[in-house]
N, C-alpha and C positions, 0 to 999 in steps of 0.2 A: 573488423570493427563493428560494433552496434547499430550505429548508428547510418553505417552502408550494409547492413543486414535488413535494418526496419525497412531504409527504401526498398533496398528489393526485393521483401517479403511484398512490399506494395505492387511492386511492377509487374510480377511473377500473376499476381491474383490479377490485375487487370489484363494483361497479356492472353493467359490460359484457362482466363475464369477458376471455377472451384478446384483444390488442392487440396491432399491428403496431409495428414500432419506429416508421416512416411516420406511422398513426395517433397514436401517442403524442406524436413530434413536432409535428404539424400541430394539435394539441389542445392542448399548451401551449406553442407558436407560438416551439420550440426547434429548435435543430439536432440531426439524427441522432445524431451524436457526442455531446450534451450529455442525448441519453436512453439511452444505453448506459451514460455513465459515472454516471447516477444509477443505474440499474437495479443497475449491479454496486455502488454504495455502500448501496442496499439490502440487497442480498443479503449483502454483508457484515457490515454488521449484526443479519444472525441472520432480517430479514425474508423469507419463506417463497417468495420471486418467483423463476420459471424459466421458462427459453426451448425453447421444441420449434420444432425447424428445417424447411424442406417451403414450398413454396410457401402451403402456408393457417398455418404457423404463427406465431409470435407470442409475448408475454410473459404468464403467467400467474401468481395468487396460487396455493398448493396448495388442492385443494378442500375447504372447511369450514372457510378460513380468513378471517375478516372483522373490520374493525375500524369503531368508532365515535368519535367525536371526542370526544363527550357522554361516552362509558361508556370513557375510554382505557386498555389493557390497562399493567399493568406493563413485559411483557415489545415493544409495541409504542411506549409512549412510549421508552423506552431503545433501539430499534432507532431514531428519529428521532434524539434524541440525540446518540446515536453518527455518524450517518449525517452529521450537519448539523457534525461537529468537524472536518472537512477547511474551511469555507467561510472560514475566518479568512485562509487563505493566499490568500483568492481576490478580497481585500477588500470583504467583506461582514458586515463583524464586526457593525455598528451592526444590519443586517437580522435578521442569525442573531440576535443576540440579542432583536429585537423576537419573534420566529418562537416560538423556544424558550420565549418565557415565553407565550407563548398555549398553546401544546402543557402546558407546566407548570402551567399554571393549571386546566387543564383533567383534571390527573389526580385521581382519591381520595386525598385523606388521605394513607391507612394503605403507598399505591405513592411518592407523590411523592417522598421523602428519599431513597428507596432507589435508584428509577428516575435522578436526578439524580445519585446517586453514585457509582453504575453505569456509565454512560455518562465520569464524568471517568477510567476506567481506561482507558479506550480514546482514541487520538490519531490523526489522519489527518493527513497530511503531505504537500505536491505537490512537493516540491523534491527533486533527483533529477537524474544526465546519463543513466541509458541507457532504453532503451525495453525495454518486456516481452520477455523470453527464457522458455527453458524451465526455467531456473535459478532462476526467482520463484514455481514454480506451487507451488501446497500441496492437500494431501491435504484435503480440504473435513472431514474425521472429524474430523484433529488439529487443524482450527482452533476447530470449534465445541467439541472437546474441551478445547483449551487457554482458548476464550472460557467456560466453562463455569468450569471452576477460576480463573479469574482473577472472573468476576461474585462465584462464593459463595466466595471467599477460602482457599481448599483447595489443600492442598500438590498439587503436579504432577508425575509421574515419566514421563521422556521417555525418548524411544529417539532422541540425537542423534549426528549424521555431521559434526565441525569440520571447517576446509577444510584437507586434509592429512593428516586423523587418521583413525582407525579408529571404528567405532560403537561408541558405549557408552551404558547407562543412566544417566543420574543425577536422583536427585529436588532438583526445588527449593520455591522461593518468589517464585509469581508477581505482581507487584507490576502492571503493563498491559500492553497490546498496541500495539503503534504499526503503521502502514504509512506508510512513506516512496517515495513515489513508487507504485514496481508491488509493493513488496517488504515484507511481514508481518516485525517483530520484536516478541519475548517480554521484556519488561523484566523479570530475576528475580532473586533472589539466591539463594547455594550454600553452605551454610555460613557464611552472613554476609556473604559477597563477593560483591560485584556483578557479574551477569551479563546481557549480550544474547544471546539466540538469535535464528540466523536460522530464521524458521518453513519454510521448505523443506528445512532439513538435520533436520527432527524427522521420523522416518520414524515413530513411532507413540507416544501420550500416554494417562495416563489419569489420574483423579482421584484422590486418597488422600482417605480420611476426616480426617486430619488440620488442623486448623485454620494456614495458612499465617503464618509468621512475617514481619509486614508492618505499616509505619505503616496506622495506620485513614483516615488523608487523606495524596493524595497530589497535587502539580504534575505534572501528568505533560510538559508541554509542556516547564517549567523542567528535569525530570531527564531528559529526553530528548536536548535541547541542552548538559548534562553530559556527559552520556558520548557524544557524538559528540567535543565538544571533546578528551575524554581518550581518546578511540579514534584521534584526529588526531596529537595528542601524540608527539613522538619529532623523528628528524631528517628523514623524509618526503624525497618529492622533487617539486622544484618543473620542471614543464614546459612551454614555451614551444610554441603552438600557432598555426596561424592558420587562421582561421575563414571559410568562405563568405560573402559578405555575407546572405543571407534567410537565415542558421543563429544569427549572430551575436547578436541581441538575447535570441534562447533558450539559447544558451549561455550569455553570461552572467549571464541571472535564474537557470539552474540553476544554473550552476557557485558563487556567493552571494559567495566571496571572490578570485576572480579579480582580474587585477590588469592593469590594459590598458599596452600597453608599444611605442607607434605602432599597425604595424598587425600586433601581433601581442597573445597576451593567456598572460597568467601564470596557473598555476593551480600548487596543492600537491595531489600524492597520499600518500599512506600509503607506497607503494611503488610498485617497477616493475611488477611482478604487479598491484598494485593498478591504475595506469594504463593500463595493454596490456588490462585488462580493458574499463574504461570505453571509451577512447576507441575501438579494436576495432568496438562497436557504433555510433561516429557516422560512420568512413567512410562516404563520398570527403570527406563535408563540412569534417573538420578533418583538418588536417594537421599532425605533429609536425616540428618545428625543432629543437627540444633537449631531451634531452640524445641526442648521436647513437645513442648503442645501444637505445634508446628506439624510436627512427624505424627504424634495422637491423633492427631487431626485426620489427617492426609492419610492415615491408617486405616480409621470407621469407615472415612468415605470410599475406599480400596475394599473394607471387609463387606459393605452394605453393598457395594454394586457386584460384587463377584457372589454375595448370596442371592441377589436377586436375579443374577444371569441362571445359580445354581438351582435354584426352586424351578425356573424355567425350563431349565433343560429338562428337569425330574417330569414336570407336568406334559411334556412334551413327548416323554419318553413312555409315559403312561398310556397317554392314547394311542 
């Protein structure tokens, strides 16, 4: 289960100090890939775990930081929590929630409401078509700065870059935090009107004394698949793709409403902008069919970057 995985990736670091990824692997009889992607949901959640790179290096907690199961920290039950709210999409719901409530049973009192309530602002997501770019990374400050204002319910003034638009301040009200797939967004409102930020375009945040204007409970899974719906919303476009066969079963668990059409497969995007984005990142794998300006497109940009690789190699080969 995950979320007795995340614990004892913690015990293990406090116990033995630094760990190989290797080690941590072979210790909980996981795949490499299945302890990086715990490591980074740790560390997302605010727990203190870092990698130093080097032949002897390995995963570490920061020094002087330790947890007890018996004696559970507020701020460490809530870092499981959090950690353990992606495992639903991984079907493990029945697990997580045996998990969680051992870990919840296990905090004081005067933590447990809070620690539980804490952790529903936050949502982890795996559904998603492209793969990590540099257009996902966030400034490690403004996350824990924005997870900071969204835990103690305190209004938020951002330094945000829209896509298109010029940077400007504006304060809001942070309601959670989601990551969908590789990619952090701020569920907020502005004035009353509902907003998402993408947490990479906040170039710098900080907390106001002010108490955030926000329900005291909130769904955040149910408002989260709102405003995807109403971000979908308009007349979009639908494009016909076809798919590698070893790509195709991932495609369409990401893709979620794709629409298979023989041996091609229907999907909607927002836009054209929108799709030349996504799909962009799954060449050679998928290939576009329709609509042709789509595929023209997605062509130049395929013929200019492999000339430009190709001059290169010529110039290189020169010298």
């Amino acid at each position: 289960m995950r979320a007795d995985r995340l614990l004892a990736i913690m015990m293990l670091l406090q116990h033995r100090g630094r760990m190989s990824a290797a080690a941590l692997a072979d210790e909980l009889e996981v795949s490499l890939r299945t302890v990086h992607r715990d490591i980074e949901a740790l560390s997302a959640a605010g727990v203190p775990v870092y990698a130093e790179r080097g032949r002897y290096g390995g995963f570490a907690l920061l020094p002087g930081y330790t947890t007890d199961l018996t004696g559970l920290t507020h701020e460490e039950a809530r870092a499981l929590l959090v950690a353990g709210s992606g495992s639903a999409s991984l079907g493990m719901c029945a697990e997580l929630a045996s998990a969680m409530r051992k870990v919840v049973a296990a905090l004081p009192a005067l933590h447990r409401d809070s620690a539980t309530r804490d952790a529903g602002r936050v949502l982890v997501r795996g559904e998603g078509f492209r793969r990590p770019s540099a257009e996902d990374a966030v400034d490690e400050d403004v996350l824990a700065t924005v997870r900071r204002a969204v835990f103690a319910g305190r209004r938020l003034r951002i330094s945000y870059t829209p896509r298109g638009g010029a940077v400007s301040w504006r304060t809001v009200d942070p309601i959670g935090l989601v990551r969908a797939r590789w990619t952090w967004y701020l569920l907020a409102t502005r004035d009353g009107a509902e907003r998402t930020y993408r947490l990479s375009r906040v170039d710098a945040a900080e907390v106001l004394d002010e108490p955030a204007d926000r329900p005291a409970e909130v769904d955040l899974a149910e408002l989260w698949e709102a405003r995807k719906e109403r971000f979908s919303i308009g007349p979009g476009l639908a494009v016909q793709v076809r798919v590698r066969a070893h790509r195709r079963a991932e495609f369409l668990a990401a893709a979620g409403s794709a629409r298979v059409l023989g041996d091609l497969v229907e999907v909607d995007f927002v836009d054209t902008a929108h799709a030349e984005a996504i799909l962009w990142s799954l060449l050679p794998d998928v290939e576009v069919v329709a609509p042709g300006e789509l595929r023209a497109s997605l062509g130049r940009r395929a013929a200019a970057a492999a000339g430009a690789h190709r001059c290169h190699d010529l110039a290189g080969g020169a010298g």
